[in-house]
N, C-alpha and C positions, 0 to 999 in steps of 0.2 A: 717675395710677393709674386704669385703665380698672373697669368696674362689675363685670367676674371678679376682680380684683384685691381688689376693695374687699370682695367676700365670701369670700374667701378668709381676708384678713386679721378680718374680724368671725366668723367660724367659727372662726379659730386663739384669738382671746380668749376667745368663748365656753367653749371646751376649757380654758380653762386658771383658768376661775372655779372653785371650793370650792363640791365637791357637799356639803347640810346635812343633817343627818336631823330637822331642827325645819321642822315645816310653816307656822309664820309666815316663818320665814327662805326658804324654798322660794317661799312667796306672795312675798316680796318681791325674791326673785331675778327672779321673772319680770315683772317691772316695768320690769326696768332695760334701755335699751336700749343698743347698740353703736353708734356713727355715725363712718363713715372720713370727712372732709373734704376731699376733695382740693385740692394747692396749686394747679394750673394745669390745672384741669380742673371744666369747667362740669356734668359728669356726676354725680349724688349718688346714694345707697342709698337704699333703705329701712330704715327700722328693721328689726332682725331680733331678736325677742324670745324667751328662754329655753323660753318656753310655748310656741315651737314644736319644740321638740325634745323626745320622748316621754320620757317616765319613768316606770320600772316599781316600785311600793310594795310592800314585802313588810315585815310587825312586825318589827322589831326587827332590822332588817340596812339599810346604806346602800342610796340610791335607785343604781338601774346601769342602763345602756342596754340597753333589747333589741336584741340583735346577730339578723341574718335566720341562721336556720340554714344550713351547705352542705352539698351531698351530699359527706358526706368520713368518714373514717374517724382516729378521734384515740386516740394510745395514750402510756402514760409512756414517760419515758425512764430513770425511776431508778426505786429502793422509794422510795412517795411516799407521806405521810401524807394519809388524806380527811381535812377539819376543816370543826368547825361553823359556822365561819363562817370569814371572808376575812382571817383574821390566824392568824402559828404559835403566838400564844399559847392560839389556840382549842381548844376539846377534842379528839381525835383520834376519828374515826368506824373506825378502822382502816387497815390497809397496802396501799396498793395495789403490788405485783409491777413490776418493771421489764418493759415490753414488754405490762401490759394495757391492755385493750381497755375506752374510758369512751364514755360520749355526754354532750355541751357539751350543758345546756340554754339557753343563750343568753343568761344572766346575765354578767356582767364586774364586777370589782371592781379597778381598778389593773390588777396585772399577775394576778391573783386571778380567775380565773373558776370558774362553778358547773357541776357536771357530777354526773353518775349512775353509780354504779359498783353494779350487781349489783341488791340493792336498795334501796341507801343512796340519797341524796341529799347533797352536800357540796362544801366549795370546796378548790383549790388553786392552786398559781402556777402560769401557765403557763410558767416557765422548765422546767420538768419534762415539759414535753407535747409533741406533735408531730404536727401536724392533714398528713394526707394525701389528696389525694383518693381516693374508695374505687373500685376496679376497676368494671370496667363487667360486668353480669352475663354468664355464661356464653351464648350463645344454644342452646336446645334447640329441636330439629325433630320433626317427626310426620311420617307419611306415609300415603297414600289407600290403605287395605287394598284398597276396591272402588270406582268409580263412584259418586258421590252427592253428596246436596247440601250446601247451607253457611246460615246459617240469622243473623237478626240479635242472637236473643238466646238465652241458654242453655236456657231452660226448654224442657221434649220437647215441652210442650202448643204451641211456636213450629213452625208446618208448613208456615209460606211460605218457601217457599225464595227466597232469594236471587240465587244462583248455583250452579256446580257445579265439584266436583272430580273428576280422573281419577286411577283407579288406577295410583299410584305417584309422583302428586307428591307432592312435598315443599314441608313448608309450615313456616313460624316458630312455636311454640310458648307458651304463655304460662302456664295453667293449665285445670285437670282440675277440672269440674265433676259431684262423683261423685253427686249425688240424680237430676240430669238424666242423668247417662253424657253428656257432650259436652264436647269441647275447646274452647279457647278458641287460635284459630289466625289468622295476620297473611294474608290474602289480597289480593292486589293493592294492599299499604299502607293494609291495614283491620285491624281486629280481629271474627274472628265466629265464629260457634261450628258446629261440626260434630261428628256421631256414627260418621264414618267411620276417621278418623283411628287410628296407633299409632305406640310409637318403631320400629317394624320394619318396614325395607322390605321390601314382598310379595315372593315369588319371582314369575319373570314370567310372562305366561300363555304358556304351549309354541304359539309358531305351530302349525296343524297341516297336516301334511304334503299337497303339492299330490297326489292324483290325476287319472291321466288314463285314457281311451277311444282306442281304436281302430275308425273304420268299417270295420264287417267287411266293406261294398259298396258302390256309388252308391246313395244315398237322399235323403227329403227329412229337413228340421226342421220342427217348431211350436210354435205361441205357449205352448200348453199341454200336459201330462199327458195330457188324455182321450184315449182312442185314438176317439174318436166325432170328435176333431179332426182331420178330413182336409184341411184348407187349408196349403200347403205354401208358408211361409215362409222358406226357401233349402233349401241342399242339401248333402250331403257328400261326397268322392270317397275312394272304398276306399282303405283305407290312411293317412286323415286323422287327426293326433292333439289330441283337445281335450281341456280340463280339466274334468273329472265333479266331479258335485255329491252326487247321489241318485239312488236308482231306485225307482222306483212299481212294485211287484211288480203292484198290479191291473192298471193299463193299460200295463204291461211296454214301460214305456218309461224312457230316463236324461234325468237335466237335464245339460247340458251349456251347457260357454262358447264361443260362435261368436262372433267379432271383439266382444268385449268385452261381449257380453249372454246371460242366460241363456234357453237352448230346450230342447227335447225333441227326443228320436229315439227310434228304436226298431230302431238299425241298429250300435248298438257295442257294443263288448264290451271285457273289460281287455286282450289278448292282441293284440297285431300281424297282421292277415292273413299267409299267405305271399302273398310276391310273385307275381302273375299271372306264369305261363311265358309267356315270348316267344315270336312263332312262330317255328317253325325255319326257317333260312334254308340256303342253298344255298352251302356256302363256295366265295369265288371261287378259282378258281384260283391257285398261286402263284405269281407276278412271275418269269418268269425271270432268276435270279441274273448279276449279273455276273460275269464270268471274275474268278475269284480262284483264283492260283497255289499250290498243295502244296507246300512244299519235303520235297524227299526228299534222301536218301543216292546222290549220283553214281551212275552205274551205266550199262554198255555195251550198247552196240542194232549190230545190221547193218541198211540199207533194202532192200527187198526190191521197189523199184521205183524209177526215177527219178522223185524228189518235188521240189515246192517249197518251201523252207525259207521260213516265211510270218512275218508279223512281229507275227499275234495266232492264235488259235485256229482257225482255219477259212480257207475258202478263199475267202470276200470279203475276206481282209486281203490287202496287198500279199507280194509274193513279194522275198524279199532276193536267195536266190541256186538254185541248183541244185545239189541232191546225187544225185549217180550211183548208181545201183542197186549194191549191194555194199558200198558204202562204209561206216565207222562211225560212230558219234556216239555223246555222251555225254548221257546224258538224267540235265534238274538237278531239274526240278519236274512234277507232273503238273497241269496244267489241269483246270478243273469241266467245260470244255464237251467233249461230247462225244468222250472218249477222249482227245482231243490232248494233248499234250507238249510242255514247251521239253526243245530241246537243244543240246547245242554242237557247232557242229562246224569245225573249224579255228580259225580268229578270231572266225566270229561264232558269235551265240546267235538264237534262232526255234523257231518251233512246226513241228510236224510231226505228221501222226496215227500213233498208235499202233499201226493196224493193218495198218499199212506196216512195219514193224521186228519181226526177228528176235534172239532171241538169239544163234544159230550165223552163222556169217559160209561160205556156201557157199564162196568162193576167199579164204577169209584166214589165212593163213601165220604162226604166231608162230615166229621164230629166235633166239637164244642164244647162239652164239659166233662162228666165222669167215665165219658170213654174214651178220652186223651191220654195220651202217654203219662203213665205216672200213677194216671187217676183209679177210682177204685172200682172202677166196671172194665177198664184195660184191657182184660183176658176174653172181654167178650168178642174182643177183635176178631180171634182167632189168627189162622193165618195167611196174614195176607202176601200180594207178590211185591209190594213198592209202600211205600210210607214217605210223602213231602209235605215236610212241616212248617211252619209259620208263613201259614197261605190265611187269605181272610173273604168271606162271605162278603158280597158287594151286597148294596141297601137292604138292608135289617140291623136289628136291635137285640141284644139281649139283659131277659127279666127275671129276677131273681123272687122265687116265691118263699112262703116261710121255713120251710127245710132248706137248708143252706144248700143240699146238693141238687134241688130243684130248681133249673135252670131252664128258660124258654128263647128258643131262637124263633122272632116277629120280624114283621115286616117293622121297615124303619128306612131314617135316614142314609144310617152309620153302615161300618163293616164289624162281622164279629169274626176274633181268631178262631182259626181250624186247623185240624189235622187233614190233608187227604188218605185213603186210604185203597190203593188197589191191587184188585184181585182176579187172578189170574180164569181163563176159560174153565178150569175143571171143578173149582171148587164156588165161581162168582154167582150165581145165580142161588145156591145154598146159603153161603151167607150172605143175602138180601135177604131172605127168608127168616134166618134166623135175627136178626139186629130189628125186624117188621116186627117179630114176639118181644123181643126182649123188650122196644121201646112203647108197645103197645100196651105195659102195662098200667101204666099210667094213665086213672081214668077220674073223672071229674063228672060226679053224680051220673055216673055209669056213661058217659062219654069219653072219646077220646082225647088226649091233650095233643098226642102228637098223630104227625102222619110223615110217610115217606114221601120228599117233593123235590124235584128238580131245583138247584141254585145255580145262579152264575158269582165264581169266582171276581177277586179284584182283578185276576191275570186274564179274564176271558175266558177259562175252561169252566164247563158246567159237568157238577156230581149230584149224586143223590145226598141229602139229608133228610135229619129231622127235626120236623119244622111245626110251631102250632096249627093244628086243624081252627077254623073260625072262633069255635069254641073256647081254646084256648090260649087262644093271642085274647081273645076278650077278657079274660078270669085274670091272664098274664099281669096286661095294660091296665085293670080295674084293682089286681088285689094286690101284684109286685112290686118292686123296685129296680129301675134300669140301674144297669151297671155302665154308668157311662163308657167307660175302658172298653168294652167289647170283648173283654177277655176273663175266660171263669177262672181263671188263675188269681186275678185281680180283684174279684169280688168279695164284699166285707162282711 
């Protein structure tokens, strides 16, 4: 048995010797010692004797240990009688309630301890009791109404400050010392007293809003206010926005912030300059555009010279082919530069200028029925320079009379198909002449049926045809049949 052992065991006998309430038997209790002997161990105890375990005397009640108090909270568990002493034959002090609230004064008797209920004093068993530990207190806070200080001890007459608090911390709380007016508050893991403090946190203080200045021109700044301060420690350029502080109405100057420090001027104002006008300049000319093409609505031209059909706008492009004075074309798009045109003419497409092209074609022949290709007056074309085909006469009509091949081109609503036909300078004025005979021979009770007359095409170009004289578009309208189609091909 080791020397913990051995006071273990002389501690469990001691407990278990007959406490006396005769103070010779008490003296002689403490007399007696304990001694463990061990078998195989050279280690021994000391005496340990009765008188050193405390014992607390009270008249006329057994001697009982004094137990150290805990922080705890003890309450019944039943309706518990208080009694005068540590036995149930004792008198009863009154009932204590199932679930009140006692405080143990540290007495023990058996299973019997002593406790305080209200203002009694008396014993009971603690089989009825129920020791807990007691919650830990709530923590209460304060907070810094304003800036100020913290002080060592409560009294107002204490005016060393210690340290300092800012408006709005928050600090741990402990108690209100009302003679002095100071809390009593946990700073940096201290306890110290301050007169700043409340439970309410301040409202905050309202940033206040930045203003600024505008240099109303080039100026200087200075260190100071005076205006007797003429040394010019930088400068500002019109238009410059700093942060304002104040203005010295006397020496009518502002404080202002220039790269992080405060100066004076005497050169801003709250308002923005207007912006210095620029000087005026001379606008340059505009870039000549590049050719970008118009699309337009088709539409017919006669050349009114022999031109070269050119492969961009003007006459430094190259020339694709040659068109004969007289000829037509169909113009697709109008060109930016200068007048020119694309247009088609045959197979291909090219520019050509505009001031080359007529509307009217001087030798060009629009036909309709047996002088159309195929047909059986054909040959009386002769030889022309261009032939475009399925072109059609705007407003008119054609009337088919009782010879099938007598065909009348009238005024009308409709279009009727044509052939154009043109003819070059040397031969164009001949054949007008001769197509004037041929068609003149048709005559209606020694009148003419036809005449040569100006039309305008669907596309806008205008040729010669032939067309009824008054006469007979009247015989046409009164004796024929329209061919609604508009086409002699068509006709029944």
């Amino acid at each position: 048995m080791n020397v913990r052992n051995n006071i273990a065991a002389a501690v469990a006998i001691l407990v278990l010797l007959p406490l006396t309430s005769s103070p010779a038997a008490a003296h002689a209790s403490s007399l007696m010692t304990v001694q463990s002997v061990p078998k195989s161990n050279t280690h021994s105890v000391s005496p340990i004797r009765v008188s050193d375990v405390k014992l607390a005397k009270k008249p006329g009640i057994p001697h009982a240990v004094v137990l150290p108090m805990a922080q705890s909270i003890t309450k019944t568990t039943a309706n518990l009688n208080l009694r005068q002493k540590a036995a149930t034959s004792s008198k009863s002090l009154g009932i204590m309630k199932k679930g009140s609230t006692v405080k143990l004064t540290g007495r023990k008797s058996g299973k019997w301890v002593q406790l305080r209920f209200g203002t009694k004093t008396g014993w009971a068993s603690s089989d009825y009791l129920k020791t807990a530990k007691a919650p830990a207190p709530k923590i209460q806070y304060r907070y810094a109404q304003r800036n100020g200080n913290i002080y060592k001890s409560a009294s107002k007459n204490d005016k060393k400050a210690i340290g300092t608090l800012t408006k709005g911390t928050r600090v741990e709380w402990r108690t209100w010392d009302s003679g002095n007016r100071r809390d009593e508050v946990k700073v940096n893991g201290k306890w110290v007293w301050t007169d700043i403090t409340a439970p309410n946190k301040p409202a905050a203080t309202p940033v206040p809003k930045i203003q600024y200045r505008y240099a109303q021109r080039n100026g200087n700044i200075y260190k100071s206010a005076s205006k007797n301060d003429k040394k010019a420690i930088g400068t500002l350029t019109k238009g410059t926005r700093v942060e304002w502080r104040t203005w010295d109405s006397g020496n009518r100057r502002d404080e202002v912030k220039v790269n992080g420090k405060w100066v004076w001027t005497d050169i801003t104002a709250p308002n923005n300059p207007a912006a210095t006008k620029p000087a005026e300049t001379k606008p340059k000319p505009a870039p000549k555009p590049a050719n970008q093409d118009k699309d337009v609505a088709d539409y017919g031209r006669f050349v009114t010279a022999n031109l070269n059909l050119r492969q961009g706008p003007g006459t430094q492009h190259k020339s694709l082919t040659r068109v004969p004075l007289g000829n037509k074309v169909t113009v697709t798009h109008h060109a930016s530069v200068n007048g020119w045109v694309k247009v088609r003419h045959g197979s291909q497409s090219g520019y050509l200028s505009g001031a080359y092209l007529n509307k009217a074609g001087q030798h060009s022949v629009a036909v309709y029925g047996t002088l159309r290709t195929g047909q059986s007056a054909y040959s009386v074309m002769g030889k022309f320079q261009q032939k475009t085909v399925n072109q059609r006469i705007a407003e008119s009509s054609l009337y088919q009379l009782w010879n099938r091949n007598w065909t009348f081109l009238t005024s009308g609503p409709k279009t009727v198909v044509a052939e154009q036909f043109q003819y070059g300078a040397s031969n164009g004025a001949s054949m007008m002449k001769r197509l004037d005979i041929y068609e003149g021979q048709l005559k209606y009770k020694g009148k003419n049926m036809y005449s040569r007359q100006r039309v305008t095409m669907a596309d806008g170009s205008v040729s010669w045809a032939y067309k009824t004289t008054p006469t007979g578009e009247k015989v046409a309208k009164s004796s024929g049949n329209l061919v609604s189609s508009g086409d002699f091909l068509k006709r029944s």
